[in-house]
N, C-alpha and C positions, 0 to 999 in steps of 0.2 A: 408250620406248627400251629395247633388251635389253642384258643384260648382255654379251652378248660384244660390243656397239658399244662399252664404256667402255675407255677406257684403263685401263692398271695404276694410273697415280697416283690413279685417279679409282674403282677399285673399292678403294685403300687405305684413300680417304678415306671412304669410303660409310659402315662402322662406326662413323665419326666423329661423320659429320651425324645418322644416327641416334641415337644417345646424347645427343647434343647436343638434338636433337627432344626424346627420351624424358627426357630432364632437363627441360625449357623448360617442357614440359606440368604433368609437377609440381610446380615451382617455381609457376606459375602457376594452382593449383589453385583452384577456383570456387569460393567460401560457400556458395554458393547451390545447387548439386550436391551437396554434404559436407549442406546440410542437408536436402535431399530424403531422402537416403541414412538419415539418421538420425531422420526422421520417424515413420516407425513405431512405433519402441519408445518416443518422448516420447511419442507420443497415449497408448501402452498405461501407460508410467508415468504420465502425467497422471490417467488413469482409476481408477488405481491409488489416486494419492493421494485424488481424489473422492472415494471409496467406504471411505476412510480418515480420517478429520479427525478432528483436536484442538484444543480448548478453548487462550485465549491459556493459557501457563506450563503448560499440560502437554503438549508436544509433544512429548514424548523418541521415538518411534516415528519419527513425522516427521522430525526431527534426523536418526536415524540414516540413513535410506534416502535421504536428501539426500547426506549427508558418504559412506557409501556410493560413492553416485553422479558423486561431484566426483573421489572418487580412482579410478575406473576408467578417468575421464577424464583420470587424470594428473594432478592437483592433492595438493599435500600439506596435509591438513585434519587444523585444531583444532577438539574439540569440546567444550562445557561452557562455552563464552563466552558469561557470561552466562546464568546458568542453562540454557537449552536452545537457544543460539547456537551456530553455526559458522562455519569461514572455512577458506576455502581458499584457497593462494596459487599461483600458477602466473607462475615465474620463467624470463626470456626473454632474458639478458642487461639490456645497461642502457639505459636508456629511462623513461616517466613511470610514474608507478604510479594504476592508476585502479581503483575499487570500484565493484562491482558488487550491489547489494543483493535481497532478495526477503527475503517475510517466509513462515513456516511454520502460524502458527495460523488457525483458522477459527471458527464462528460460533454462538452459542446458539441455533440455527433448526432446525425441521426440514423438510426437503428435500420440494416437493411438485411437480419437473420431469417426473415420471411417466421418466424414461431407466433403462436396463436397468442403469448403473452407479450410481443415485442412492445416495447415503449414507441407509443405516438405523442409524447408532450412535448411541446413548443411552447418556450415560454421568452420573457426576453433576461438578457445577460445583462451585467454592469452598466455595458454603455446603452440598454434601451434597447439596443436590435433585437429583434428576433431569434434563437436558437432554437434549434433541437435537441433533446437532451436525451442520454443512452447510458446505462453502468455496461461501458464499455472495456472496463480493466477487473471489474470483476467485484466491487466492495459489496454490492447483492449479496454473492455466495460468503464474503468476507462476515457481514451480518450477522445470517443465518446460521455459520459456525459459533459466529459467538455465544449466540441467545442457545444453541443448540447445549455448548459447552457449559453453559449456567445453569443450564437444566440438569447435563449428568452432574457434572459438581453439586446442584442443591441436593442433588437425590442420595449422595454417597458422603454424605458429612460423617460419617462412620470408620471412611477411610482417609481420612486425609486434615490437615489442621491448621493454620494460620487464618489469611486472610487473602482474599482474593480479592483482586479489584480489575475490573471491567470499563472498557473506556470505549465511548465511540465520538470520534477523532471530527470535526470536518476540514472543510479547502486542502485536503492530501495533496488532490489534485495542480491543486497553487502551492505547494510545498510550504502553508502560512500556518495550517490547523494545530501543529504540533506544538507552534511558540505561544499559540492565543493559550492555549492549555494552561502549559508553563506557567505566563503569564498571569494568567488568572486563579493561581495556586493550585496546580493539582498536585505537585510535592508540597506544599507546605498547607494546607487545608484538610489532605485526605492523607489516608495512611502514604509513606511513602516507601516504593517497590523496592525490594533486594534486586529484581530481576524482571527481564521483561519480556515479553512474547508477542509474537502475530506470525500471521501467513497470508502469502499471497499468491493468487491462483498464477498459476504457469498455463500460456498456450500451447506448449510444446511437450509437457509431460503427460502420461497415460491416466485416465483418474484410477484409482486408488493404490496413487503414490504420493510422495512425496522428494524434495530436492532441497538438499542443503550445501552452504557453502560454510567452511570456516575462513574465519579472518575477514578481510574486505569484501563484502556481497557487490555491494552495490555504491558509487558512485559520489563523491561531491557535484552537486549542480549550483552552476549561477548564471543567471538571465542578465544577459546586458541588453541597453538599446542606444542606440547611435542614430542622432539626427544629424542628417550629413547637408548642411546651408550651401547654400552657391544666391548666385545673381540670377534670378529671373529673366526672359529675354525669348524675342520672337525665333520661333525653330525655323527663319532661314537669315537668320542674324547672331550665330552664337559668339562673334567676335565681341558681341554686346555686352554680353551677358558670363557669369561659370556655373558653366554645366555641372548640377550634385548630381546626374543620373549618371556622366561618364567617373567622376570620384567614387560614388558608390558601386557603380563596378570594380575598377579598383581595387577598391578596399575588399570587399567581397574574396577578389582574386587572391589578394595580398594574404587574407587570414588564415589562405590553405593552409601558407609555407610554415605557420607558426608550430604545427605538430609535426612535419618533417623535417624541420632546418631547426628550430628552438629546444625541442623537447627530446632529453635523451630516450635513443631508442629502446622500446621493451616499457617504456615508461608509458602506460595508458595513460591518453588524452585525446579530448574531442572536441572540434570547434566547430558548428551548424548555426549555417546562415539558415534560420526557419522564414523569416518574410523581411520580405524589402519592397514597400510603399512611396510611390511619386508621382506626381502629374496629374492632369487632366485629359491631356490632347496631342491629339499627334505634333502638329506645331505649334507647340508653347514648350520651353525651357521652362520647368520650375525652380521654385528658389530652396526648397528644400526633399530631400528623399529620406525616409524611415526605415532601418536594419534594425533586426528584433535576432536576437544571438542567443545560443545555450553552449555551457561551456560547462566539459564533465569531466573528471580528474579524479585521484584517489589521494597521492599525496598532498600534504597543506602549502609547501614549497612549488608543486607545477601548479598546483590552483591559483597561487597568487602572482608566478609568472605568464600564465595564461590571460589573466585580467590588466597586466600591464601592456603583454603584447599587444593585445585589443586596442589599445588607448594610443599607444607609440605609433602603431599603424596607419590610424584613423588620422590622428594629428599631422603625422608631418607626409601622411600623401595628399593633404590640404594644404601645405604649405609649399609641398613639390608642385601642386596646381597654380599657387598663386591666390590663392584666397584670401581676400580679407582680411584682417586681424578677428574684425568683428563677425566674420562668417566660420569661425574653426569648427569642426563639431563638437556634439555636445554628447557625451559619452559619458555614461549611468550606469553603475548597477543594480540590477530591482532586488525587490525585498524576496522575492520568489527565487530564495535559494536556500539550501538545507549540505548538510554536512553527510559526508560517505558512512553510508552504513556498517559496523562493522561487528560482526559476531563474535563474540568474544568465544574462545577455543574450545575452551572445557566447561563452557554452558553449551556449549551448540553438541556435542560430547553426550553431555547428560540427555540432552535432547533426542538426538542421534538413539542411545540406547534403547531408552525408554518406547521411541516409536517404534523401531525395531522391533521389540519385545511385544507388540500389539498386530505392527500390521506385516512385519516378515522382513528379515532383512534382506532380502533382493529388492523389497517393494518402497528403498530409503535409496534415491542413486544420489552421490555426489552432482556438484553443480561449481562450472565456471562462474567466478564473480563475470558481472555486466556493470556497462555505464549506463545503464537506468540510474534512476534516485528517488527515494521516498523520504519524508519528513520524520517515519519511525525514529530516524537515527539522532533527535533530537534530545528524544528523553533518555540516551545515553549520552549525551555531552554536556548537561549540567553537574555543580560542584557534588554533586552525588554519585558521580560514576559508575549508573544501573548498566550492570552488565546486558546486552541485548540479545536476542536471535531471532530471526526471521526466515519461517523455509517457507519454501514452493510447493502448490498444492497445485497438484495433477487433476484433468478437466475433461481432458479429448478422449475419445474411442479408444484402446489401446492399438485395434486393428487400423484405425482411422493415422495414428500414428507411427506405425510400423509401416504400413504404404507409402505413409509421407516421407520418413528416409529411406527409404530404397527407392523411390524418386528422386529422392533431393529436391522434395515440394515443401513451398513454403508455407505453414500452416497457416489462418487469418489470427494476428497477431495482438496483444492486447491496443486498445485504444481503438484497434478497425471497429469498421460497422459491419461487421461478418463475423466479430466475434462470440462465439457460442459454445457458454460451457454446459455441461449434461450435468442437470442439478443432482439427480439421487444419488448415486456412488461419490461425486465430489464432495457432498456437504458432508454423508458419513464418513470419509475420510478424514476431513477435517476437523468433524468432531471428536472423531476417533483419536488421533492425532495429538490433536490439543490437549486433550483430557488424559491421555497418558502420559506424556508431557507436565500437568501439572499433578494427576498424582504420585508423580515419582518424585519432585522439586517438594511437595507438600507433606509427603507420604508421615503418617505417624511412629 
């Protein structure tokens, strides 16, 4: 129709319906458009960080270029929580308050993906040696969702209301980052969360999916360590001397039986001898050998009979030797443990739906819990009991992984130095993901 068919009242109203259009569009703005748009520069900072990693509790570099990155996004961030923690909070009017977590440190590995951004830094660790360092489990891509997810949230304040708070977490990797938080007031400083969120990249799922478990994900962890004393003494005189190298064997032997013979079966439990340190020399008997233990459980009952087996073990096949009073071992547990993760039902439910609803329900697969462990499950165990969930975010080829089960090949796993996720289709999952996720928790 042309214009000069329209009546006057109907070319008055024309400038109407257009603005009314040109408003409606906005109002209505896509996620999933906003994050195409912003895809770019997350892969280029994702790579960024790759090609940059820090050891857990030395992230301050990291730190910054996160908090950086949340306030260009319009968040106003605190930094220093928690030794090299941050938070940003991004206020929306009134509505639920939900956290958003990612962690910042990476891995004492070094990087063997052969990619044009792989991490070459070598720095030293705690005790002064040298490491090489690699985001070997993936908090890179964990980042990158985040800052990605504060960007569609700033940009859709139209859809959605409360308060959003953004955390990036460090020493994940040491299971310590989540208590410094705590610690250092992020519930009682900052708003505190109804509920709480993260993900974490899966080696084994297709990228753009993702995997959820309800109820128990993942895992109680506690690190013991056992210095196992003996007598010193020349290696062709051990009548001289007590052998801690044939005790620690032993012991080592002994801890099998604690999850086939101790722990009811069906009852997941894990007892790994990771390193056992002694000596110098072929002939010398030293006086003491070092066992360094992870011990993974769900119930609070076998965790804490797994930590006694440990100790009962260690003691009296010292005393079955003949050791000492004052040589018995000395059996600790480190602070480097964190409590099993558990997604509470009918968050992980809302969650479930909501991503469904975005990226396809075949493209949401169920997931066996694992005896991994992550520290997330911390800021669900204070007197405020934030409900939690945490799902799996899909990384690998799908073809890359459909050859790999029909082999029955084992993909390079989080933590290798082979591991390699494929940045563009994972980060927009992730953001995708996320953001549907929070604005359905959010929604107006």
């Amino acid at each position: 129709m042309s214009l000069t068919a329209l009546s006057p009242r109907r070319i008055r109203v024309l400038p109407i319906l257009l603005s009314t259009l040109i408003g409606g569009a906005a109002f209505a703005a896509d996620p999933a458009t906003i994050t195409a748009k912003e895809l770019p520069s997350l892969v280029a900072l994702y790579k960024d960080l790759h090609a940059h990693p820090e050891l857990s509790l030395h992230e301050e570099q990291t730190a910054a270029r996160l908090a950086q990155e949340l306030r260009a996004a319009g968040l106003d961030v605190t930094e220093k929580v928690g030794l090299h923690g941050i938070v940003g909070i991004l206020k929306n009017g009134d509505g639920p308050v939900i956290l958003v977590r990612t962690e910042l440190d990476a891995l004492p590995v070094k990087e063997k993906t052969g990619l044009p951004y792989a991490s070459t830094i070598v720095t030293k660790d705690d005790a002064g040696s040298e490491a090489p360092v690699m985001h070997a489990c993936g908090h890179d891509i964990h980042m990158s969702c985040l800052i990605g997810t504060a960007r569609v949230m700033a940009q859709l304040r139209d859809q959605w209301k409360g308060t959003l708070v953004m955390i990036g977490q460090p020493a994940e990797e040491r299971v310590m980052g989540a208590r410094l938080m705590l610690r250092a007031g992020l519930f009682s400083k900052f708003p505190t969360p109804e509920k709480a969120l993260a993900l974490h990249c899966s080696a084994e799922l297709p990228h753009g999916t993702i995997g959820l478990t309800e109820g128990f994900a993942l895992a109680n962890v506690d690190s013991m360590d056992i210095v196992v004393r003996g007598v010193g003494s020349h290696g062709s005189m051990p009548h001289l001397g007590k052998d801690p190298v044939v005790l620690a064997a032993e012991i080592v032997l002994a801890l099998q039986t604690i999850v086939s013979r101790e722990v009811k079966p069906g009852d997941p439990a894990v007892v790994t001898v990771g390193s056992i340190h002694g000596g110098t020399k072929h002939n010398i008997i030293p006086d003491e050998v070092r066992l360094q233990i992870t011990l993974r459980s769900y119930k609070a009952g076998t965790r804490q009979k797994l930590i006694a087996s440990v100790k009962r073990i260690a003691l009296n096949l010292a005393q079955a030797a003949g050791m000492p009073d004052d040589k018995m071992p000395l059996v600790t547990v480190s602070e480097e443990s964190a409590n099993a993760l558990y997604n509470q039902p009918a968050f992980t439910g809302e969650v479930r739906e909501s991503v469904a609803g975005t990226l396809g329900a075949d493209h949401v697969i169920p997931r066996e819990p694992v005896m991994g462990a992550e520290d997330f499950s911390e800021f669900g165990g204070t007197k405020e009991k934030v409900p939690l969930c945490m799902f799996w975010l899909g990384t690998q080829p799908p073809e890359v992984v459909a050859e790999a089960n029909a082999k029955g090949i084992t993909l390079p796993a989080l933590h290798s130095p082979f591991f390699k996720p494929v940045p563009e289709p994972t980060i927009e999952t992730g953001v995708k993901a996320m953001t549907a996720a929070l604005l359905t928790l959010m929604k107006k």
